[in-house]
Legacy VTK file of the C-alpha trace (Angstrom):
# vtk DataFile Version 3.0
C-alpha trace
ASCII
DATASET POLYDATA
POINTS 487 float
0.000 0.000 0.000
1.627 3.067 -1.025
1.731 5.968 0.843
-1.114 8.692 0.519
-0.822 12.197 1.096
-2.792 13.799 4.012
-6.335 14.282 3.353
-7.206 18.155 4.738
-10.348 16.672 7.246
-8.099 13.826 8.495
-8.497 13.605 12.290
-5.467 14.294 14.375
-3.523 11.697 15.836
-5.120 9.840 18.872
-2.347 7.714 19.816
1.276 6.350 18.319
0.713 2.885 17.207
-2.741 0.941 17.594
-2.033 -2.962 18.245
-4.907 -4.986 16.602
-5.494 -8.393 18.404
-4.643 -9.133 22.705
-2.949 -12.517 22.446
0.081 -12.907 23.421
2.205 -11.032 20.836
-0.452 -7.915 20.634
-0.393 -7.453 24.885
4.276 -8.356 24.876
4.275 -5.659 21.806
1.862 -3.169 23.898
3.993 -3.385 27.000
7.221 -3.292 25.116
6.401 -0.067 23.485
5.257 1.727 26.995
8.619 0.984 28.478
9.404 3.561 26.097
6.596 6.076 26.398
4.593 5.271 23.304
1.355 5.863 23.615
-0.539 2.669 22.601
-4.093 0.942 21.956
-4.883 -2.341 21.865
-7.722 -3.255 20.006
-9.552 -6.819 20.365
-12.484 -8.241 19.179
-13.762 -10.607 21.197
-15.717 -8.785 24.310
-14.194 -11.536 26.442
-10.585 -13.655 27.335
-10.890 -17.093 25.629
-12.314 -18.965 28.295
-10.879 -22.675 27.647
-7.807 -23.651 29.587
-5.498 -24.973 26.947
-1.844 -25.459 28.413
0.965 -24.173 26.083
4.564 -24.319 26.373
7.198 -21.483 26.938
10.446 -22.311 25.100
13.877 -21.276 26.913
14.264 -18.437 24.545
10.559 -16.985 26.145
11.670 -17.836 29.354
14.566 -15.569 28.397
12.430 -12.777 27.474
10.552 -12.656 30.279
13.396 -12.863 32.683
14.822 -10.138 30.631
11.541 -7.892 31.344
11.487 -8.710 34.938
8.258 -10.686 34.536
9.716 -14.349 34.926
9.066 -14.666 38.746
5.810 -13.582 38.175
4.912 -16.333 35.567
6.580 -19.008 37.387
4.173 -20.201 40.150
1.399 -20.302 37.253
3.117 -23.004 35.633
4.880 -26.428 35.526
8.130 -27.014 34.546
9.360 -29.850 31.972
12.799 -30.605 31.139
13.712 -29.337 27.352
13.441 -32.617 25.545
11.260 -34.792 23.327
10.322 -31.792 21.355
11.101 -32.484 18.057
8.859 -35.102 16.489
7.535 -36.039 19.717
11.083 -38.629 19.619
11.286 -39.082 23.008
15.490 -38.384 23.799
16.969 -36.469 27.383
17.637 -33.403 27.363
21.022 -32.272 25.722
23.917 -31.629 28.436
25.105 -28.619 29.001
22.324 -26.193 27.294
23.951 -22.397 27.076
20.789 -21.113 29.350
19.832 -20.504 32.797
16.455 -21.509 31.796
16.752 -24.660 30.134
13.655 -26.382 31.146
10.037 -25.715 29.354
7.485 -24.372 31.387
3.912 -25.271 30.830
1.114 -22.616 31.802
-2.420 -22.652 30.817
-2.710 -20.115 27.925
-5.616 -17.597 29.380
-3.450 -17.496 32.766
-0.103 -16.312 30.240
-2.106 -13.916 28.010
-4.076 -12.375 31.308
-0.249 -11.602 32.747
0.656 -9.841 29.851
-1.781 -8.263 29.253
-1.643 -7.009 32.801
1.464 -6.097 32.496
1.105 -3.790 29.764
-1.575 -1.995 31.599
0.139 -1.423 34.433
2.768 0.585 32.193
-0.136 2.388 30.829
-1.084 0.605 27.148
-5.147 1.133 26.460
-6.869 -2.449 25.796
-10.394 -1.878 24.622
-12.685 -5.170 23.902
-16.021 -5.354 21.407
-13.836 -3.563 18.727
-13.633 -5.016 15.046
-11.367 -3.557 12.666
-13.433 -2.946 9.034
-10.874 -0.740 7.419
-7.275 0.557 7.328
-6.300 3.349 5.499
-2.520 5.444 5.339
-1.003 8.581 4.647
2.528 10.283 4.775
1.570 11.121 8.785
-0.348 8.188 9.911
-2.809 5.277 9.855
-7.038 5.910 10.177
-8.520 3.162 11.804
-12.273 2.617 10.529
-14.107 0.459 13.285
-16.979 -2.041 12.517
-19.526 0.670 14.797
-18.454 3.528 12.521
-15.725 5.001 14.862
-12.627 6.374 12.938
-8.793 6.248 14.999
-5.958 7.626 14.040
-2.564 6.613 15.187
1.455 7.122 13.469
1.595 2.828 12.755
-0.448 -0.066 12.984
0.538 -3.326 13.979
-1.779 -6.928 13.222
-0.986 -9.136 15.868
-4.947 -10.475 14.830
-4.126 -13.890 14.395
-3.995 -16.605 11.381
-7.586 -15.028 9.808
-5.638 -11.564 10.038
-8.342 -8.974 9.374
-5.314 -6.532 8.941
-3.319 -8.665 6.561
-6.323 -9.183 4.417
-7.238 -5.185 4.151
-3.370 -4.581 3.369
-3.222 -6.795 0.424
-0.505 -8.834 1.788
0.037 -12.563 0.318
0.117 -15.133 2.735
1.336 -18.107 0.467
2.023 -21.806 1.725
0.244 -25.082 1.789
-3.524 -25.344 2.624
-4.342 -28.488 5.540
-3.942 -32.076 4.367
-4.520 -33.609 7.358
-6.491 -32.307 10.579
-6.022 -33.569 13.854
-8.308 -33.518 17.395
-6.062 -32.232 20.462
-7.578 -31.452 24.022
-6.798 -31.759 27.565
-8.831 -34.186 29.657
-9.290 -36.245 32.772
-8.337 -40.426 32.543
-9.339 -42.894 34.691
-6.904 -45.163 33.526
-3.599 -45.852 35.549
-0.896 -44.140 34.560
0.958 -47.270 33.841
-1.585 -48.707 31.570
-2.324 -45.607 29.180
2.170 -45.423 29.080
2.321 -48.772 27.644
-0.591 -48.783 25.778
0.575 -45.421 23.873
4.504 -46.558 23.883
2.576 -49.691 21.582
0.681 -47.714 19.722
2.970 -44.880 18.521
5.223 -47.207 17.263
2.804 -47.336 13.721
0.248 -44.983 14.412
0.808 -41.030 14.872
-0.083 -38.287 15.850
-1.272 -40.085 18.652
-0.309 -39.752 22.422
-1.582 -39.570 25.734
0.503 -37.144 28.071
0.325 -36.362 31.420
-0.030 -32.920 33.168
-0.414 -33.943 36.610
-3.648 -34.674 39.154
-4.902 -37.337 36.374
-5.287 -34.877 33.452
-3.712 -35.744 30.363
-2.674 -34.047 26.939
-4.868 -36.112 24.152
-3.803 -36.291 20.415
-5.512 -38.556 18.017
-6.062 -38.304 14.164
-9.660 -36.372 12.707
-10.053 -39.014 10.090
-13.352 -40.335 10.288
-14.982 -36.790 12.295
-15.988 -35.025 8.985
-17.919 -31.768 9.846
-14.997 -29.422 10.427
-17.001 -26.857 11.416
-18.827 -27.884 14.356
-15.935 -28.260 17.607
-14.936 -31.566 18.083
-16.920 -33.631 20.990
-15.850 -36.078 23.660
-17.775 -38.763 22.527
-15.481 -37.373 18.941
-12.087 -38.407 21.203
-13.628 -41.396 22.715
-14.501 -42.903 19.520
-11.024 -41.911 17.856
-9.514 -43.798 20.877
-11.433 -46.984 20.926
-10.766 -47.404 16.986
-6.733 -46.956 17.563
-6.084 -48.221 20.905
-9.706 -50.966 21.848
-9.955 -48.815 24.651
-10.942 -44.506 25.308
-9.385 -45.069 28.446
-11.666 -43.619 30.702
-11.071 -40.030 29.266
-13.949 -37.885 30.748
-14.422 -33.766 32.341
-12.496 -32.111 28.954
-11.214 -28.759 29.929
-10.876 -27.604 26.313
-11.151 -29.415 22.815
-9.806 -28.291 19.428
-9.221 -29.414 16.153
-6.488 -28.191 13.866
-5.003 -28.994 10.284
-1.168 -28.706 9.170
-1.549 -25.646 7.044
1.648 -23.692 6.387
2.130 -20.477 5.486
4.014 -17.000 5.516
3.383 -13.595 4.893
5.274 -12.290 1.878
5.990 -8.867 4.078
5.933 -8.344 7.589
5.794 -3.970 6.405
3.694 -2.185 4.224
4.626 1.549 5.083
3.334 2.767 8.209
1.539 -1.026 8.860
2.938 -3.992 10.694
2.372 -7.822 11.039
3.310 -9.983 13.737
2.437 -13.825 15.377
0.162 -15.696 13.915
-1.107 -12.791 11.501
2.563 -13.568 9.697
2.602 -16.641 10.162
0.842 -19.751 10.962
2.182 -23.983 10.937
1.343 -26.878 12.425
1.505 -26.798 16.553
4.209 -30.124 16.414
7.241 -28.424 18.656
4.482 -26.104 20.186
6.800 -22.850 19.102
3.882 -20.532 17.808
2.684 -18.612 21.026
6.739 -18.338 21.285
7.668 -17.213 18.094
5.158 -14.657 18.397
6.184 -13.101 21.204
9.760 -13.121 20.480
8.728 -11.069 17.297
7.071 -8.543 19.787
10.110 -8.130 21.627
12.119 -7.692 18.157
9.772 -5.322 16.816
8.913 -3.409 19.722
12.287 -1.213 20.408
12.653 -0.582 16.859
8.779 0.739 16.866
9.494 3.230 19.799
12.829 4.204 18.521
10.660 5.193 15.211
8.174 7.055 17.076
10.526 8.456 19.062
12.638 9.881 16.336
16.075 8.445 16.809
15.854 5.315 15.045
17.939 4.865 12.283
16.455 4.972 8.378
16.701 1.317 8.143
15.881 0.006 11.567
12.582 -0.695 10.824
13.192 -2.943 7.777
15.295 -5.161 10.409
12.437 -6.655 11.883
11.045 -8.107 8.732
15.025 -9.097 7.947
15.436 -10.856 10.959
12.156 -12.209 11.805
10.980 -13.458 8.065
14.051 -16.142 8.098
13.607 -17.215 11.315
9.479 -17.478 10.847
10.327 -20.108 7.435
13.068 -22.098 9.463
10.526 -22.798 11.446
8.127 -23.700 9.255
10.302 -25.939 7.871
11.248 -27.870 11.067
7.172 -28.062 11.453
7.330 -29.878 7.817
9.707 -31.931 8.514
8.272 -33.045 11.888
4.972 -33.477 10.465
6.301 -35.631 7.629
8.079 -37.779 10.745
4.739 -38.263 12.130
3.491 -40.106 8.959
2.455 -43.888 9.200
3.686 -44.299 5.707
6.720 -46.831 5.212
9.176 -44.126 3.592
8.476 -41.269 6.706
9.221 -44.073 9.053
12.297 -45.510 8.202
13.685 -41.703 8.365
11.928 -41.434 11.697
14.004 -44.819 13.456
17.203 -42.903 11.559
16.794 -39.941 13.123
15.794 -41.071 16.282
19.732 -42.892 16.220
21.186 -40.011 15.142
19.586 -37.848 17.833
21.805 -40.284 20.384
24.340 -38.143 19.366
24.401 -34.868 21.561
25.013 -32.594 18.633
22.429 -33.430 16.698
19.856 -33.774 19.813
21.182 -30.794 21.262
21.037 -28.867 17.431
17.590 -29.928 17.361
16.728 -28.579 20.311
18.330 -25.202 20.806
16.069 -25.333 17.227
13.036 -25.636 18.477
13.533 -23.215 21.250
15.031 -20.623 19.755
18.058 -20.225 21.467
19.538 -21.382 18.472
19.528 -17.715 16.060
21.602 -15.878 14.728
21.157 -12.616 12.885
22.911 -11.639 10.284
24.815 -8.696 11.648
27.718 -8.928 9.286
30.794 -10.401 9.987
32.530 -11.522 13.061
32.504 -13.641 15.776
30.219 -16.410 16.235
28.289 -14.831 19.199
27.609 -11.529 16.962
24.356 -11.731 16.254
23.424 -14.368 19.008
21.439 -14.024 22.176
23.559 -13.711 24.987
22.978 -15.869 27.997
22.097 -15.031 31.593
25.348 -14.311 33.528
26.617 -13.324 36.996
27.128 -9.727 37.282
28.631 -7.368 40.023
24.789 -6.242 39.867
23.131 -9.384 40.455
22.151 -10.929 36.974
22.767 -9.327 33.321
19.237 -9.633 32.599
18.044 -7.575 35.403
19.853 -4.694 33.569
17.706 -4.874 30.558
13.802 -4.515 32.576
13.770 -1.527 30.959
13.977 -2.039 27.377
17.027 0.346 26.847
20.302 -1.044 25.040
23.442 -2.838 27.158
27.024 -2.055 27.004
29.020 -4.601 29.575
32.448 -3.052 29.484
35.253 -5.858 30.862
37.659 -3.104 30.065
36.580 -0.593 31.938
37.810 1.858 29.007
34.619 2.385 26.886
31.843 4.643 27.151
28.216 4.854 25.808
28.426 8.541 25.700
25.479 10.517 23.784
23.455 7.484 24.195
23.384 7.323 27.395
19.266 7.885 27.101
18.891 4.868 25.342
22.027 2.258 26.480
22.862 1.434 30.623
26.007 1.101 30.895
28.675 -1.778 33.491
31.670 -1.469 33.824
32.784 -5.268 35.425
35.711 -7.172 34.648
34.732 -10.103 36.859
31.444 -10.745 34.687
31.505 -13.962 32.821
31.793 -13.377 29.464
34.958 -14.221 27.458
34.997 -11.220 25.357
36.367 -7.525 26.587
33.565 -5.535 25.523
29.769 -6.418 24.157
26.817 -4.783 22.999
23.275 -5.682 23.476
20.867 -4.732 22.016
17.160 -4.549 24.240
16.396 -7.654 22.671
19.478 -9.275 24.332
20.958 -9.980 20.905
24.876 -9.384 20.460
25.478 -6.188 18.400
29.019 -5.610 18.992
32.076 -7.332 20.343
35.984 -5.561 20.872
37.429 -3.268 22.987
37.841 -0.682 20.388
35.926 3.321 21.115
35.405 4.050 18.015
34.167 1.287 16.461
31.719 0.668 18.926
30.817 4.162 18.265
30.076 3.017 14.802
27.517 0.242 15.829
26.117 2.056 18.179
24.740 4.491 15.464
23.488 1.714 13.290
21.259 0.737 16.144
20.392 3.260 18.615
21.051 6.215 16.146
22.553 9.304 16.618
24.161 10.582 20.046
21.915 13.297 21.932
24.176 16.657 22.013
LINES 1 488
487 0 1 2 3 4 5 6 7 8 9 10 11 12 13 14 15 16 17 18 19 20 21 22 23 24 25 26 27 28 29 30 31 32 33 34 35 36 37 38 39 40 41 42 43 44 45 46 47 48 49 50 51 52 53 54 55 56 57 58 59 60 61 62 63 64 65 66 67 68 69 70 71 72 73 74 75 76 77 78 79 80 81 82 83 84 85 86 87 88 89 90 91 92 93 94 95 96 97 98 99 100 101 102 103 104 105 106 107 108 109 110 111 112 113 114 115 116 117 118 119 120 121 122 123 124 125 126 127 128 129 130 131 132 133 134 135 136 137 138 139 140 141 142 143 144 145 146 147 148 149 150 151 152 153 154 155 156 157 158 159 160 161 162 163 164 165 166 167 168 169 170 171 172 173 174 175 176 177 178 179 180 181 182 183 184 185 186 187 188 189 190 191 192 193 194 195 196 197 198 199 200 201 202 203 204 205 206 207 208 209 210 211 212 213 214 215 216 217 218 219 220 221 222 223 224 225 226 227 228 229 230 231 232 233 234 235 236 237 238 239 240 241 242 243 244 245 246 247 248 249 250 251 252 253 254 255 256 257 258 259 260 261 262 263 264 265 266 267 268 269 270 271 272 273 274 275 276 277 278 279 280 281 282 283 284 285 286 287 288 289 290 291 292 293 294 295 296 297 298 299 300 301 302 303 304 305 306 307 308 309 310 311 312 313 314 315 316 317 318 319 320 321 322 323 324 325 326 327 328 329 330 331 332 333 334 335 336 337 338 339 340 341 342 343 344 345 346 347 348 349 350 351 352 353 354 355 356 357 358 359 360 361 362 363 364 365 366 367 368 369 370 371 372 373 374 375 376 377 378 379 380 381 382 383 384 385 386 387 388 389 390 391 392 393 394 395 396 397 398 399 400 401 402 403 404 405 406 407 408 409 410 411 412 413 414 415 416 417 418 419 420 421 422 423 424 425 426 427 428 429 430 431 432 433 434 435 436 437 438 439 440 441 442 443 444 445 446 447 448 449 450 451 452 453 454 455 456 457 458 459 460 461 462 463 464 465 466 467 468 469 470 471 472 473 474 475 476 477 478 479 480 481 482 483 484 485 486
């Protein structure tokens, strides 16, 4: 969409950027962009949080973010912890020694309880979250976006982001292609209680998914249990899928439903894959499932959603706040497009490993020797849960680029230095100086901290921007992220 000039009765600007959609990556991108002043509205649909209690995963690279944001401790007693293995395929292998995180482990939480503390926690730093509101039209201009709502009310803001999910009403109104591969295959997934021992349904399933998959019964605790079984045979996709639906799916794979009863949610979903062909159209964003959307195998959508919040959201404020750089916005469909089709391509592949066809399977019992290597079980991992990317800053060291773990810090942790959204520079050397941009990058000076390199940039997204020990070349990278130096 190109961009317009102004018309002369366009309303004046209500607020900065307007967030379409409250999941999880509209409420992370909302709170993001207050902790730098931006003045932000969410705007969702629905009148009311999804009310079924479907359990999702946080990958260690999530777990990162939130520790990074300060909001780890208060996610933690909401969920359950799980070691970081059996991910990929559902091939059941240990976790990988040695992961490079402080939060290796996978925490399951149910998803309203995850999307309620977000979305809490962009309110308390002052985002706007209004409910009932439909998006019917999007419209821009050299100055800003106009908003037309569903009841006839008009908003203006500077950008618009569509975090609105895989139906993206945004998307759609922008024009943008979302090319892939339609379902082939759907699949019924829900959480419910068994009556079965424990012992029974592991042996019974450990049988079973030798030939047949998807298909698994896993536990969450207190007798409730994760249930996966194929659609074939339940043929009216539109009407939700039924216990007596599971029960019957069960009984014709395993003889027995095992008791399954009290469902807290139900869904059914296909293995449609696709990708936006651009994440910016001018002044108008895309993020989560509204760029992309795969199959759930690896459960790394909520999680790559949010992590593109937390990519886009510094470069956003440092737009609206008029020291970003001319191309720093163009970075987050750079960085975030590659990552979004490597992992559509691991969901592929996966998918294709959960065939019952003779040629899927004999790959399947390959891989699953191979993965008894640590390198390729541990590669497969740090995969899945995104601790595993690298940007493409250029050339240099192999951490350039890369997240940089958790360390110990004269201050307590390194993430705790990065709550507030702002730029790092952790200065072993105790020579350099952020100068000018001291407004937008904290500064330590600590040559204990453990980190073999003298000198490293972060930037808010904890990614490596810069390594050395050099002033002036630091300098250099520091304008190609945070801009110019205040005078």
């Amino acid at each position: 969409m190109p961009a317009l000039h102004v018309p002369a009765d366009r309303a004046p600007l209500d607020f900065d950027v307007i967030i379409v959609g409250c999941g999880p990556t509209g409420a992370m991108l909302a709170a993001e962009l207050r902790l730098h002043d931006v003045r932000v509205l969410v705007l969702e649909k629905e009148t009311e949080p999804t009310s079924f209690v479907r359990i999702v995963g946080l990958h260690i690279r999530s777990l990162e973010l939130m520790a990074m944001r300060g909001l780890l401790d208060r996610i933690l007693p909401h969920g359950r912890r799980r070691p970081a293995a059996g991910f990929f395929a559902a091939i059941a292998k240990p976790e990988p020694t040695g992961l490079d995180s402080a939060y290796a482990y996978l925490l399951g939480i149910p998803q309203p309880v995850i999307v309620n503390l977000l979305e809490e926690h962009a309110i308390d730093l002052g985002a706007q979250i209004r409910r009932g509101c439909a998006v019917a039209g999007v419209e821009q201009d050299d100055a800003g976006v106009t908003v037309d709502l569903a009841d006839g009310e008009r908003l203006r803001s500077r950008y618009l982001v569509g975090c609105d999910g895989a139906r993206s009403t945004v998307r759609k109104l922008l024009g943008v292609g979302f090319p892939g591969e339609p379902a082939r295959t759907e699949t019924l997934m829900g959480e419910m209680q068994v009556s079965v021992p424990p012992e029974e349904i592991a042996a019974k399933v450990a049988e079973i998914s030798e030939t047949r998959r998807p298909f698994w019964l896993r536990p969450f605790g207190n007798g409730v249990y994760s249930v996966v079984v194929p659609a074939a045979g339940i043929s009216d996709r539109a009407e939700p899928p039924t216990l007596e639906d599971f029960q019957h799916q069960l009984r014709a794979i395993a003889g027995t439903d095992f008791g399954v009863h009290s469902p807290r949610w139900l869904s059914r979903f296909g293995d449609a894959t696709r990708l936006a062909e651009r994440y910016r159209v001018g002044r108008v964003l895309l993020a989560g499932d509204a760029a992309h959307i795969h199959p759930p195998i690896g459960g790394q959508g909520l999680n790559l959603g949010v992590q593109d919040a937390v990519n886009l959201g510094w470069k956003l404020a440092a737009q609206v706040r008029g020291w970003a750089p001319d191309t720093l916005l163009d970075t987050y469909q750079a960085e975030r497009h590659p990552v979004a089709a490597d992992v559509l391509d691991n969901t592929r592949a996966q998918a294709e490993l959960l065939s019952p066809e003779p040629g899927p399977q004999a790959v399947r019992r390959l891989l699953t020797e191979l993965m008894d290597i640590d390198e390729v079980n541990r590669h497969l991992i740090e995969k899945i849960t995104g601790i595993g990317i690298r940007y493409d800053f250029g050339a240099g060291p192999d951490l350039l680029g890369r997240r940089l773990r958790d360390i110990a810090v004269k201050q307590g942790n390194l993430y705790g230095l990065l709550y507030g959204g702002r730029g790092l520079l952790l200065d072993r050397t105790e020579r350099l100086t952020v100068g000018g941009w001291s407004d937008r990058v904290a500064y330590l000076s600590d040559p204990t901290a453990e980190v073999d390199v003298p000198g490293v940039l972060l930037r808010p997204d904890g990614h490596v921007a810069w390594i050395g020990d050099d002033q002036q070349d630091m300098e250099e990278h520091l304008s190609r992220w945070f801009g110019e130096p205040a005078h």
